[in-house]
C-alpha positions in Angstrom: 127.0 58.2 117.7 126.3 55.9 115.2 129.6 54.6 113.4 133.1 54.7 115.1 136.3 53.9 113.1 139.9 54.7 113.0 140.3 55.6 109.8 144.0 55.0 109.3 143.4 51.1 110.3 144.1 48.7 107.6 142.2 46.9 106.6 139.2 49.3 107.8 137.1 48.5 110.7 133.8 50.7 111.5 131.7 49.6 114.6 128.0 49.7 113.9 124.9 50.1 116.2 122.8 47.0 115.9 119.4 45.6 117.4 121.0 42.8 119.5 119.3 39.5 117.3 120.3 40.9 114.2 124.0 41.5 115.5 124.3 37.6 116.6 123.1 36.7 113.2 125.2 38.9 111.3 128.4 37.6 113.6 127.3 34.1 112.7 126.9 34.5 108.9 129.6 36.8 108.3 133.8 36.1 109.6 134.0 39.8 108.5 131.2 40.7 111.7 132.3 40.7 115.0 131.5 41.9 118.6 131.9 45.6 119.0 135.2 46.4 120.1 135.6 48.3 123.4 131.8 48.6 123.0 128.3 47.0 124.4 128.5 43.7 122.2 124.9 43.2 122.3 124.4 46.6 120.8 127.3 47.0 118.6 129.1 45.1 116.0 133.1 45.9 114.4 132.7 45.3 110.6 136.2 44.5 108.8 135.8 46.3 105.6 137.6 43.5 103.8 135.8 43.0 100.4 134.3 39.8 102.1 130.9 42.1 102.1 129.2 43.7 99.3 128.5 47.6 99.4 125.2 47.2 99.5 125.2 45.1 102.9 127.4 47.6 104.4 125.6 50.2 103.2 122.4 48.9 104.9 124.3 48.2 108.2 125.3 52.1 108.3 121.6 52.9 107.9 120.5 50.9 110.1 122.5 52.0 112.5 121.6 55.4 111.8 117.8 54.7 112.2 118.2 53.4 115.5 120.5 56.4 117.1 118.3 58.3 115.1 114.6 57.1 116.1 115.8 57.4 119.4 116.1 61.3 119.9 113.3 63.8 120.7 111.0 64.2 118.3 112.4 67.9 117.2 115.7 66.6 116.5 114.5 64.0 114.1 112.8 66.8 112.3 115.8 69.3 112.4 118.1 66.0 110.9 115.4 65.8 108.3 114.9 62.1 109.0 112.4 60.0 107.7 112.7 56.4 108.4 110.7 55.5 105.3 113.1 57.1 103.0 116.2 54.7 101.7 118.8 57.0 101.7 121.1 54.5 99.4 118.6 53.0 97.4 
């Protein structure tokens, strides 16, 4: 799993997987980026989809969390998702 929301929330949240320094820094920078809710907060962060954060930035964030549930499985599943962490899927 690599994104969990409830879809009907408003305004939108989705939790994101995120390496742990890069989740403090995003929570710091960003009012919209918080701890994961009901999740590992040093793995995960909520993202309020509020219009405080481009498309682009959340975007990336997705991917990124992606790559790292991703990169993690055996090597045949990567191949069998067609994954390729030097593509840029939103580019």
């Amino acid at each position: 799993m690599f994104a969990l929301s409830r879809l009907a929330q408003r305004p939108l949240n989705v939790s994101l997987k995120c390496e742990p320094a890069l989740a403090e820094q995003l929570r710091e920078m960003h009012a919209a980026v918080s701890p994961g809710y009901h999740l590992n907060k040093k793995h995960w962060n909520t993202v309020t989809l509020d219009g405080s954060l481009t498309d682009r930035m959340i975007k990336e964030m997705i991917e990124d969390s992606y790559d790292l549930v991703v990169s993690r499985l055996s090597a045949s599943r990567r191949r069998a998702l067609g994954w390729r962490p030097d593509v840029i899927p939103f580019g």
